[in-house]
PDB file of N, CA, C, O and CB in Angstrom:
ATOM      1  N   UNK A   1       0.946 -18.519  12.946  1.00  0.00           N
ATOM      2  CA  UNK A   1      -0.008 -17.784  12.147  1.00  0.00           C
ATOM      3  C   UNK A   1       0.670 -17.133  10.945  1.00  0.00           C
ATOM      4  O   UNK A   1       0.141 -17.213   9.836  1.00  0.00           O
ATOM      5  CB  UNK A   1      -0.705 -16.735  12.995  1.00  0.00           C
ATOM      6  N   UNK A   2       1.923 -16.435  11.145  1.00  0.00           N
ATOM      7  CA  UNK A   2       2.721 -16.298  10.047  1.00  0.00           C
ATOM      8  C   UNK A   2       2.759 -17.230   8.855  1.00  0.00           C
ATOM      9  O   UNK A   2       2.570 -16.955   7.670  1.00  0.00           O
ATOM     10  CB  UNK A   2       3.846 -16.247  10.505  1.00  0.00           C
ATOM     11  N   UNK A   3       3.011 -18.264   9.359  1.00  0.00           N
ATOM     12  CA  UNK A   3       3.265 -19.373   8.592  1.00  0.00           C
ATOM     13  C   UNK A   3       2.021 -19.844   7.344  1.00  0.00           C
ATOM     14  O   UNK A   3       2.066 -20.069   6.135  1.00  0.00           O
ATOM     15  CB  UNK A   3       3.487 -20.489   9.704  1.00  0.00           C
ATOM     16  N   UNK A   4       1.341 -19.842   8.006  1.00  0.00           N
ATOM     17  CA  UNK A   4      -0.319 -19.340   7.153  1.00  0.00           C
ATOM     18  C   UNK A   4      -0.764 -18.734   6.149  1.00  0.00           C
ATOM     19  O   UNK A   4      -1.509 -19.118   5.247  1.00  0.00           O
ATOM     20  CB  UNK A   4      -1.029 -18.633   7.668  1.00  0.00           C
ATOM     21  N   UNK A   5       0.080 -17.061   6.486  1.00  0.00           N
ATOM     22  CA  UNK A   5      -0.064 -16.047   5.791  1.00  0.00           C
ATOM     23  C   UNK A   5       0.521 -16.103   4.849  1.00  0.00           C
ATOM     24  O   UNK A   5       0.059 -15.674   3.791  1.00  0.00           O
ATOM     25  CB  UNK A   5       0.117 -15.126   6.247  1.00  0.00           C
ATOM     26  N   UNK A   6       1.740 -16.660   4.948  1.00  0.00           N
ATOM     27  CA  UNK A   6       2.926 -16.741   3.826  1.00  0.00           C
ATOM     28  C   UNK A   6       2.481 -17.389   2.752  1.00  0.00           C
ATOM     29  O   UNK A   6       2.334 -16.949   1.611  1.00  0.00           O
ATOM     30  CB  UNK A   6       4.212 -17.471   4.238  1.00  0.00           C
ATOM     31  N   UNK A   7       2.174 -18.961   3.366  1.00  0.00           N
ATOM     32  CA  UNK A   7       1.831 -19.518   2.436  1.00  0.00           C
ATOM     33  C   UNK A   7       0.055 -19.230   1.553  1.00  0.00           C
ATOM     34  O   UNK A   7      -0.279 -19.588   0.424  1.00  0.00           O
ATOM     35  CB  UNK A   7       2.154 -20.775   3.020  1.00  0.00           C
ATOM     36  N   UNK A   8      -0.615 -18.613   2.412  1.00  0.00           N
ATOM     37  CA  UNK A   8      -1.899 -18.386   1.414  1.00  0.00           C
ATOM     38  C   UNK A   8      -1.138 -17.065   0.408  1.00  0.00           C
ATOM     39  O   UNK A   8      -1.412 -17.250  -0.777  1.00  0.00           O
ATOM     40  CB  UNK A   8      -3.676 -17.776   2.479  1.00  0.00           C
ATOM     41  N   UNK A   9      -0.331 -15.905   0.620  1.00  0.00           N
ATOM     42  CA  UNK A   9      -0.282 -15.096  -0.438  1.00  0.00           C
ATOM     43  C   UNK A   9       0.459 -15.621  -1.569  1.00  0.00           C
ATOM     44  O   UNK A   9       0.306 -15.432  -2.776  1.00  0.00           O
ATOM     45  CB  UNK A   9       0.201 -13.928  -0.062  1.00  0.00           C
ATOM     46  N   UNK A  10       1.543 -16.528  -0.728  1.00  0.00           N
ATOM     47  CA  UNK A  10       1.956 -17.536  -2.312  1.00  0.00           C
ATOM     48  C   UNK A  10       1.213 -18.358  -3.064  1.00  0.00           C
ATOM     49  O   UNK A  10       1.689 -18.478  -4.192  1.00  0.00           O
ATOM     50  CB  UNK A  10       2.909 -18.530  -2.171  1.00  0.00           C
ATOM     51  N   UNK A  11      -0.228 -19.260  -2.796  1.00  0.00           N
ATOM     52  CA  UNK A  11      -0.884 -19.314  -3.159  1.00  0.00           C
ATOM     53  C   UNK A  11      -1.556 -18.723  -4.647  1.00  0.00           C
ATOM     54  O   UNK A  11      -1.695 -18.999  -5.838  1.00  0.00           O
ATOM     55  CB  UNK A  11      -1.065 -19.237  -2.314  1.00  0.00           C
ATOM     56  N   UNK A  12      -1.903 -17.525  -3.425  1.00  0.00           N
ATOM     57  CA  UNK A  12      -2.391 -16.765  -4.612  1.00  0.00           C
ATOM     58  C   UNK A  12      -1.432 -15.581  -5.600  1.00  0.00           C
ATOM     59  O   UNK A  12      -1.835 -15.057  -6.638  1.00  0.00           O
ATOM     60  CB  UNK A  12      -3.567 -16.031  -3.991  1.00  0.00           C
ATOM     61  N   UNK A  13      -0.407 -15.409  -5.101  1.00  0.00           N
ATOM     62  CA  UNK A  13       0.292 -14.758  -6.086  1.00  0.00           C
ATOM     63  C   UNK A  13       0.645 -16.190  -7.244  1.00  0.00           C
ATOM     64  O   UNK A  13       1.153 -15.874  -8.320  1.00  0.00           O
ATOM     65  CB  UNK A  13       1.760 -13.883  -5.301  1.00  0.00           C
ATOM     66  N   UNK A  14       0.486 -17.055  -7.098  1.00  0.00           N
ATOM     67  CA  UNK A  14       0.894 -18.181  -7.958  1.00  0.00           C
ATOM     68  C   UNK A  14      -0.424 -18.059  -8.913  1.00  0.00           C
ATOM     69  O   UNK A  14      -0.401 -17.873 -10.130  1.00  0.00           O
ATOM     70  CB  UNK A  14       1.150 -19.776  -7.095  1.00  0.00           C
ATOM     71  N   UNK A  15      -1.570 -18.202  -8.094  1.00  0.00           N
ATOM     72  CA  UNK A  15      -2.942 -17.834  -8.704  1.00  0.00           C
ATOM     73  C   UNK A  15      -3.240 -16.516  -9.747  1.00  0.00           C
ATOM     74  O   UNK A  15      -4.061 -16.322 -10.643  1.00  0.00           O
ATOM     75  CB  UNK A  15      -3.805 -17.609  -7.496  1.00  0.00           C
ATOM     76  N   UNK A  16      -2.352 -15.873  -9.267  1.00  0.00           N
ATOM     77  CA  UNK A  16      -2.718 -14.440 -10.008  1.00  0.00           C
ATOM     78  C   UNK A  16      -1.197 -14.940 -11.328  1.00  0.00           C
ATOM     79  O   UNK A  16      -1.506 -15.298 -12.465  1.00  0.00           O
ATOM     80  CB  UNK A  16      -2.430 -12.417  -8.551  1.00  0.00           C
ATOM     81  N   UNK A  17      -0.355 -14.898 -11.084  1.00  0.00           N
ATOM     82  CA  UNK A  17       0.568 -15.091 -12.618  1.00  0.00           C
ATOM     83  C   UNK A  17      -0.285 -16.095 -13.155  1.00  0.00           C
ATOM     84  O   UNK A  17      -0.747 -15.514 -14.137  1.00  0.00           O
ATOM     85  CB  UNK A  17       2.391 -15.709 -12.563  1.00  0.00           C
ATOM     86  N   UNK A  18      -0.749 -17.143 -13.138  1.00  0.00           N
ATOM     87  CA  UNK A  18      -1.692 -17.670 -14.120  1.00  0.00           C
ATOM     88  C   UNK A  18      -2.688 -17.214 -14.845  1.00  0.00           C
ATOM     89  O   UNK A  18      -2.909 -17.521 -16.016  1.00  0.00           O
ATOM     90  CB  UNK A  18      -2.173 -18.388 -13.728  1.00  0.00           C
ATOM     91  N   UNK A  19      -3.516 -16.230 -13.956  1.00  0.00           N
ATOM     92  CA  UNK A  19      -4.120 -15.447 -14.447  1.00  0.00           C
ATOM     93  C   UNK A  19      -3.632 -14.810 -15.695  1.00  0.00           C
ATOM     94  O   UNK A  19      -4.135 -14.892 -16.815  1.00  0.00           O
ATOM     95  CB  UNK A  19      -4.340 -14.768 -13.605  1.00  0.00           C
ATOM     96  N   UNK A  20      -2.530 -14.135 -15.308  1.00  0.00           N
ATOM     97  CA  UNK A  20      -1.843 -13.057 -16.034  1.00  0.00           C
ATOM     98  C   UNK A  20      -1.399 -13.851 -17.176  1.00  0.00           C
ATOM     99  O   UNK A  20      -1.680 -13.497 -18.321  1.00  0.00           O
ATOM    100  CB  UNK A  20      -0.641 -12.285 -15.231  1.00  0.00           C
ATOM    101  N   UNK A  21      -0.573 -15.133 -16.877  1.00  0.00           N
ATOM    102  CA  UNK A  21       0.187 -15.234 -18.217  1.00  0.00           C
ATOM    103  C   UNK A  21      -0.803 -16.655 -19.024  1.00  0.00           C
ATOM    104  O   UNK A  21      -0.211 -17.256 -19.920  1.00  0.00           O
ATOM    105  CB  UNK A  21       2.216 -15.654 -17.854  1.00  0.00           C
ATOM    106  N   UNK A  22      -2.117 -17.074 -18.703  1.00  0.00           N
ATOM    107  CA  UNK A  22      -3.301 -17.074 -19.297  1.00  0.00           C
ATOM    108  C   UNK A  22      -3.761 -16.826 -20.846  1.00  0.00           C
ATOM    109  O   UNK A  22      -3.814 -15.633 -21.148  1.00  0.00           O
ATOM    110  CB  UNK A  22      -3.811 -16.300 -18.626  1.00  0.00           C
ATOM    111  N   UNK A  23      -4.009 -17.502 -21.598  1.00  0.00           N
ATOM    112  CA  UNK A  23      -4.489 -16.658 -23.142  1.00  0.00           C
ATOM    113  C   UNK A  23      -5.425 -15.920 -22.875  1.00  0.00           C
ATOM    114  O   UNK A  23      -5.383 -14.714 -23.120  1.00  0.00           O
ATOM    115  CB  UNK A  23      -5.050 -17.494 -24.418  1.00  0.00           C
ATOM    116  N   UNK A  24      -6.820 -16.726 -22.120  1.00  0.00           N
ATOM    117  CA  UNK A  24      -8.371 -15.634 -21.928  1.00  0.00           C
ATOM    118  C   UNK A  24      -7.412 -14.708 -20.285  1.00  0.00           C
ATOM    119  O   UNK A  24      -7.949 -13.618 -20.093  1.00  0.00           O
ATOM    120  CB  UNK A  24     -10.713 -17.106 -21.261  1.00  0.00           C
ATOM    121  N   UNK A  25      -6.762 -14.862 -19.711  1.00  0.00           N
ATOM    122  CA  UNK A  25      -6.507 -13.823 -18.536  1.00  0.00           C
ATOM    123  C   UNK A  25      -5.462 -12.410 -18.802  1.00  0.00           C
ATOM    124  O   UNK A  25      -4.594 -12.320 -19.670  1.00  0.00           O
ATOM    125  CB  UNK A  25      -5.798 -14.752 -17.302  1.00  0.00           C
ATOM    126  N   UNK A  26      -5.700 -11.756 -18.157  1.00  0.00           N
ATOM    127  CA  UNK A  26      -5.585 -10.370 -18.025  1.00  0.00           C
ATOM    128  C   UNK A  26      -4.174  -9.870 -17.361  1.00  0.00           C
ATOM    129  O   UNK A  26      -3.404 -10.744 -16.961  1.00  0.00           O
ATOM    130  CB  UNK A  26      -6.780  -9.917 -17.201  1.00  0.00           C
ATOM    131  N   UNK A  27      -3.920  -8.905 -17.271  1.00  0.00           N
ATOM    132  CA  UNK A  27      -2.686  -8.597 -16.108  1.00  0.00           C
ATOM    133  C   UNK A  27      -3.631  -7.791 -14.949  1.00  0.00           C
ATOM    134  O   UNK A  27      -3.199  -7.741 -13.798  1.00  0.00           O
ATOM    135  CB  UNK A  27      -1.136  -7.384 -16.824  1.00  0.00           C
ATOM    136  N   UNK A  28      -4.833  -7.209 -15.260  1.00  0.00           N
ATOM    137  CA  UNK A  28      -6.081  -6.344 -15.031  1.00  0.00           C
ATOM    138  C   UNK A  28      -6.535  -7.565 -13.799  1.00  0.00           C
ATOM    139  O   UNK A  28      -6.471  -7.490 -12.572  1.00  0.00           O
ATOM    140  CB  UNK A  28      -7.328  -6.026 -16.684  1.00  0.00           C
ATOM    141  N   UNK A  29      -7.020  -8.716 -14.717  1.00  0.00           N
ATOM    142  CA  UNK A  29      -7.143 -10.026 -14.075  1.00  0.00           C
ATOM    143  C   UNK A  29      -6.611 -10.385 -12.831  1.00  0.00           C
ATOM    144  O   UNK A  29      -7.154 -10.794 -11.805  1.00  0.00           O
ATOM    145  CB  UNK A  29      -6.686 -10.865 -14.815  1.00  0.00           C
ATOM    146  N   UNK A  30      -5.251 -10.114 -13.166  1.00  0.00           N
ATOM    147  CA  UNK A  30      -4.247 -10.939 -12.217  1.00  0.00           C
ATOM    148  C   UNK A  30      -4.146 -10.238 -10.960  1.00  0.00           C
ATOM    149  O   UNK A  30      -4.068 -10.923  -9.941  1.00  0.00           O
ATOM    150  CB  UNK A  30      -2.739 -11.108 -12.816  1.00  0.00           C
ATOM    151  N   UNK A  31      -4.133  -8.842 -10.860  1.00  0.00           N
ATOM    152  CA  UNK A  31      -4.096  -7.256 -10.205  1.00  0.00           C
ATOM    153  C   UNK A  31      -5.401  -7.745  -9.259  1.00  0.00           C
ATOM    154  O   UNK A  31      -5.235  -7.918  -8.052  1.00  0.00           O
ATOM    155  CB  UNK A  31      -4.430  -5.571 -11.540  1.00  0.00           C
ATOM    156  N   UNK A  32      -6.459  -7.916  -9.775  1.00  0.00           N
ATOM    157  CA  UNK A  32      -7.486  -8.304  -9.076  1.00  0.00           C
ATOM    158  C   UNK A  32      -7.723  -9.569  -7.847  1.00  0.00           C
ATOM    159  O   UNK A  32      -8.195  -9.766  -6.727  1.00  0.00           O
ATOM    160  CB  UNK A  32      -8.179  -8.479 -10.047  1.00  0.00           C
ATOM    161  N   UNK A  33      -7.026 -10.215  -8.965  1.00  0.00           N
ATOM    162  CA  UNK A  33      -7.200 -11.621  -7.907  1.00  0.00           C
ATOM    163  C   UNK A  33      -5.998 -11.471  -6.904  1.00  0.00           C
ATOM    164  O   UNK A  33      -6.083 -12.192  -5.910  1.00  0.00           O
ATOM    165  CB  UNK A  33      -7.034 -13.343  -8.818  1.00  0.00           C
ATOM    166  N   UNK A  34      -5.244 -10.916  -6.966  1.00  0.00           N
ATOM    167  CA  UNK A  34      -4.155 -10.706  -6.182  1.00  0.00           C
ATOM    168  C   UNK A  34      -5.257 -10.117  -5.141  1.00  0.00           C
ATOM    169  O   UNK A  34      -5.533 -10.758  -4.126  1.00  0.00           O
ATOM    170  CB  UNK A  34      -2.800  -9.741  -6.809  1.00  0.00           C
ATOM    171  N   UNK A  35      -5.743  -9.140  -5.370  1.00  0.00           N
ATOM    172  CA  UNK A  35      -6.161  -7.946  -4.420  1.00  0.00           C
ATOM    173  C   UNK A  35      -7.361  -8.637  -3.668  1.00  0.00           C
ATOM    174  O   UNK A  35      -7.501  -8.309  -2.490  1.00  0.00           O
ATOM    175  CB  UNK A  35      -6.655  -6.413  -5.288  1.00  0.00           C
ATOM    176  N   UNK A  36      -8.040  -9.340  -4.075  1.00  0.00           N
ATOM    177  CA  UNK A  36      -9.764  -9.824  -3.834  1.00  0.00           C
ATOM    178  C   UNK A  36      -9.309 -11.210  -3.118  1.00  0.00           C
ATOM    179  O   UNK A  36      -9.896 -11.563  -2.094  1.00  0.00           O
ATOM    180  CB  UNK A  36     -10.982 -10.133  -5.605  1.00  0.00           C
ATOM    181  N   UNK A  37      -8.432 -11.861  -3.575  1.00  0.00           N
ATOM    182  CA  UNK A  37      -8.283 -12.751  -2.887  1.00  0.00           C
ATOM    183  C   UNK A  37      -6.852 -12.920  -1.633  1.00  0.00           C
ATOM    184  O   UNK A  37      -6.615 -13.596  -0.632  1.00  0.00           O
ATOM    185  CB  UNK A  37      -8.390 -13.631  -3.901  1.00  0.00           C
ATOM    186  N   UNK A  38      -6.329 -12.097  -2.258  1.00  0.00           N
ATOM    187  CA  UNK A  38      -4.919 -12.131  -1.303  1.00  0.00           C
ATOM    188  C   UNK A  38      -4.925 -10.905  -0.070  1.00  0.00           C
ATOM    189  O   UNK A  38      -5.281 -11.149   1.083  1.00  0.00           O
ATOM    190  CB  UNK A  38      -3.408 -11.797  -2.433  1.00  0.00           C
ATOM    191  N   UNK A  39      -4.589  -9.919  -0.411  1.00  0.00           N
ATOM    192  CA  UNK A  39      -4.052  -8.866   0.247  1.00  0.00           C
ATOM    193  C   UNK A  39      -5.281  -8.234   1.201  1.00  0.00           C
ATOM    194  O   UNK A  39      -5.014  -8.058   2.390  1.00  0.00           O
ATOM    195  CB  UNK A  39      -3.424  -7.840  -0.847  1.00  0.00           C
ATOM    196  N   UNK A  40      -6.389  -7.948   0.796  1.00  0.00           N
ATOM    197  CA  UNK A  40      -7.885  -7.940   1.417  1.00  0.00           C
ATOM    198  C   UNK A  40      -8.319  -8.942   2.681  1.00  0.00           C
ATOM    199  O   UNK A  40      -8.426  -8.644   3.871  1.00  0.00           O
ATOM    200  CB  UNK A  40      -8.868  -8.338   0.212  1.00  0.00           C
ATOM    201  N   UNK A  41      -8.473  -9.873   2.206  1.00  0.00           N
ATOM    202  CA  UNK A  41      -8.753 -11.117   3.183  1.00  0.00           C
ATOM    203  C   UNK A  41      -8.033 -11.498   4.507  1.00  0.00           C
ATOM    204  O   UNK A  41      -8.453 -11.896   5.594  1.00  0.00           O
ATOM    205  CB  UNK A  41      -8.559 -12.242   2.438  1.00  0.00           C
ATOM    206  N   UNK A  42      -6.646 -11.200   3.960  1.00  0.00           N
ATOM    207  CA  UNK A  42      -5.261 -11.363   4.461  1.00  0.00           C
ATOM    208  C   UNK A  42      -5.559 -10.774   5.733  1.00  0.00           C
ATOM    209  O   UNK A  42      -5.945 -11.200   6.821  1.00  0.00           O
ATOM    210  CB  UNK A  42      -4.021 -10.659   3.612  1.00  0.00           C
ATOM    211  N   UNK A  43      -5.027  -8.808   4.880  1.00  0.00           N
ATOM    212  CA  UNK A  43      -4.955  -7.774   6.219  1.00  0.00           C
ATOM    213  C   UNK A  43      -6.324  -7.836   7.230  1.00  0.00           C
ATOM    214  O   UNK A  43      -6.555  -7.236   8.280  1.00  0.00           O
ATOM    215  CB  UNK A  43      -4.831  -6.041   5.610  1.00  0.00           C
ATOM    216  N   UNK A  44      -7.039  -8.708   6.551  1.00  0.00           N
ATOM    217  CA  UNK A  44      -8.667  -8.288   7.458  1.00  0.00           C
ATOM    218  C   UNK A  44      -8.175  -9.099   8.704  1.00  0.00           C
ATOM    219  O   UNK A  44      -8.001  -8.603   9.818  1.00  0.00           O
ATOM    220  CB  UNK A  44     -10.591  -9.052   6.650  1.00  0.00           C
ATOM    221  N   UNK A  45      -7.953 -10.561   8.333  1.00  0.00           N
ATOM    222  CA  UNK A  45      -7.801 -11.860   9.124  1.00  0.00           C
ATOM    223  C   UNK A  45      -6.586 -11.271  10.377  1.00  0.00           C
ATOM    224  O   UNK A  45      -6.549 -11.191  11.605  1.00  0.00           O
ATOM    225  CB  UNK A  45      -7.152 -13.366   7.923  1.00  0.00           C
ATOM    226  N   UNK A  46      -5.684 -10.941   9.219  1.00  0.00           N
ATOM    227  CA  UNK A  46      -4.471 -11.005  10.351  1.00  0.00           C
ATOM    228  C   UNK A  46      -4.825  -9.535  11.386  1.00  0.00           C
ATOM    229  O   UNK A  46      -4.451  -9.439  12.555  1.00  0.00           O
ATOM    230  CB  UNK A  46      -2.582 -10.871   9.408  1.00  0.00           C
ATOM    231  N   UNK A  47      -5.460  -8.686  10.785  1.00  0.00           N
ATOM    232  CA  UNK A  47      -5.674  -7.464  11.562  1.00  0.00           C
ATOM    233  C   UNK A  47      -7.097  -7.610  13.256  1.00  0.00           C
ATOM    234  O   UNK A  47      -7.181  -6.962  14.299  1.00  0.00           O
ATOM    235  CB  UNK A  47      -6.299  -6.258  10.055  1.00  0.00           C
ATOM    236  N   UNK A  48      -7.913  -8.762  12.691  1.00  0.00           N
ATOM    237  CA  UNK A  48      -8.627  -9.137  13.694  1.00  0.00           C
ATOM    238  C   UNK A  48      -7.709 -10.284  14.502  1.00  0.00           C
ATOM    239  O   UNK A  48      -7.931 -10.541  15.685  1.00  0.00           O
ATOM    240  CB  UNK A  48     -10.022  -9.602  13.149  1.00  0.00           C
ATOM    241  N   UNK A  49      -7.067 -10.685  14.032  1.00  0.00           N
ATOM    242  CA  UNK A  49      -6.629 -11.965  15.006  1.00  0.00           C
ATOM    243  C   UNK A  49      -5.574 -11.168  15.855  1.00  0.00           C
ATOM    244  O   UNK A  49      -5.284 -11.616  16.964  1.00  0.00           O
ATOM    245  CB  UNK A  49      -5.865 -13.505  14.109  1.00  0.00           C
ATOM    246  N   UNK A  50      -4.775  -9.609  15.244  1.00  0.00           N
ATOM    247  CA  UNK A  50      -3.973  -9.121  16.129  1.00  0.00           C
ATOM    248  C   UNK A  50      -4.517  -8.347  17.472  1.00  0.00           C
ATOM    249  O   UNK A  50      -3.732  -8.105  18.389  1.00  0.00           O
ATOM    250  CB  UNK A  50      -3.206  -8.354  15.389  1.00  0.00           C
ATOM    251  N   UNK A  51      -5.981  -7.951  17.544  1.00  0.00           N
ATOM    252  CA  UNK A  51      -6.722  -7.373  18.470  1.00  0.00           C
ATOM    253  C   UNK A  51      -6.114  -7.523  19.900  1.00  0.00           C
ATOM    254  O   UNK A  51      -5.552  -6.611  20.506  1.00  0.00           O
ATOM    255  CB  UNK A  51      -8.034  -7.909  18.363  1.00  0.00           C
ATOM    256  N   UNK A  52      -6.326  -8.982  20.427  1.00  0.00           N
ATOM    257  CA  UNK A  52      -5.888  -8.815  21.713  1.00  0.00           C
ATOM    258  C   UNK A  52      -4.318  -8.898  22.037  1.00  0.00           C
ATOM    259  O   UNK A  52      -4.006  -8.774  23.221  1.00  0.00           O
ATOM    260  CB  UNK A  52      -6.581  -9.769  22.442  1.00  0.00           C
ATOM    261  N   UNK A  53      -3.560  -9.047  21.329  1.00  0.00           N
ATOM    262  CA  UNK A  53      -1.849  -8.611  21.210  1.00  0.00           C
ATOM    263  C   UNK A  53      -1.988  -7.117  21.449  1.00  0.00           C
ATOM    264  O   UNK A  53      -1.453  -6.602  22.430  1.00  0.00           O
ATOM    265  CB  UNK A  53      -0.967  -8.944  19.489  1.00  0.00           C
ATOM    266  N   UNK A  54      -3.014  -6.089  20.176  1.00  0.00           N
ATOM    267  CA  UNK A  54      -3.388  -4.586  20.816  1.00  0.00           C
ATOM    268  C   UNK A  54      -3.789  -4.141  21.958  1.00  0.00           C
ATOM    269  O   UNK A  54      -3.428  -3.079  22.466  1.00  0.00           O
ATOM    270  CB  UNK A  54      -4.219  -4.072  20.309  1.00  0.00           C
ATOM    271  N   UNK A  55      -4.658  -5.039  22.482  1.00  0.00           N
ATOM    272  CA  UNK A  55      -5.009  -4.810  23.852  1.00  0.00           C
ATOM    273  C   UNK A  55      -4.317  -4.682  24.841  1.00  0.00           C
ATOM    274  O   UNK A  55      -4.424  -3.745  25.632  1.00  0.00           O
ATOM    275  CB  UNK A  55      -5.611  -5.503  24.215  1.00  0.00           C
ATOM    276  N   UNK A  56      -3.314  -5.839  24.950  1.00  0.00           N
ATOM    277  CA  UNK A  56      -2.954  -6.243  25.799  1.00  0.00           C
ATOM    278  C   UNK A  56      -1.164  -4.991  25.998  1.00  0.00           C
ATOM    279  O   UNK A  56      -0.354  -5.035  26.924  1.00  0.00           O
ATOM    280  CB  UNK A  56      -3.052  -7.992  25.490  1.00  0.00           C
ATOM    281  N   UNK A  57      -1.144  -4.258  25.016  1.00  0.00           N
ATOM    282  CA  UNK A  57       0.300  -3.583  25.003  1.00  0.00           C
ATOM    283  C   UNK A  57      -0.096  -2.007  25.301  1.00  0.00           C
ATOM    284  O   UNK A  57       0.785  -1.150  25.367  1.00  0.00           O
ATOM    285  CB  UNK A  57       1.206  -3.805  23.352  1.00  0.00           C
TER     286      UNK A  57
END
């Protein structure tokens, strides 16, 4: 599952410097998509899939 994670935030941190270094994109832009698509989604996923590891300790 690690393995997952890693690779979707590289993904999108790859996603977001395009953004950023972009003519029409932003650094504002990039901040965002980092956040909306990476770090959000991420902690949600990995924070429900850790539930019964919580349970169980």
């Amino acid at each position: 599952m690690h393995l997952v994670a890693i690779a979707w935030i590289y993904v999108v941190l790859l996603m977001a410097v395009a953004e950023a270094l972009s003519a029409q994109g932003t650094v504002l832009g990039a901040f965002f998509t980092l956040l909306l698509y990476g770090v959000l989604p991420l902690g949600l996923v990995l924070y429900v899939l850790s539930t019964p590891a919580r349970k169980r300790a």
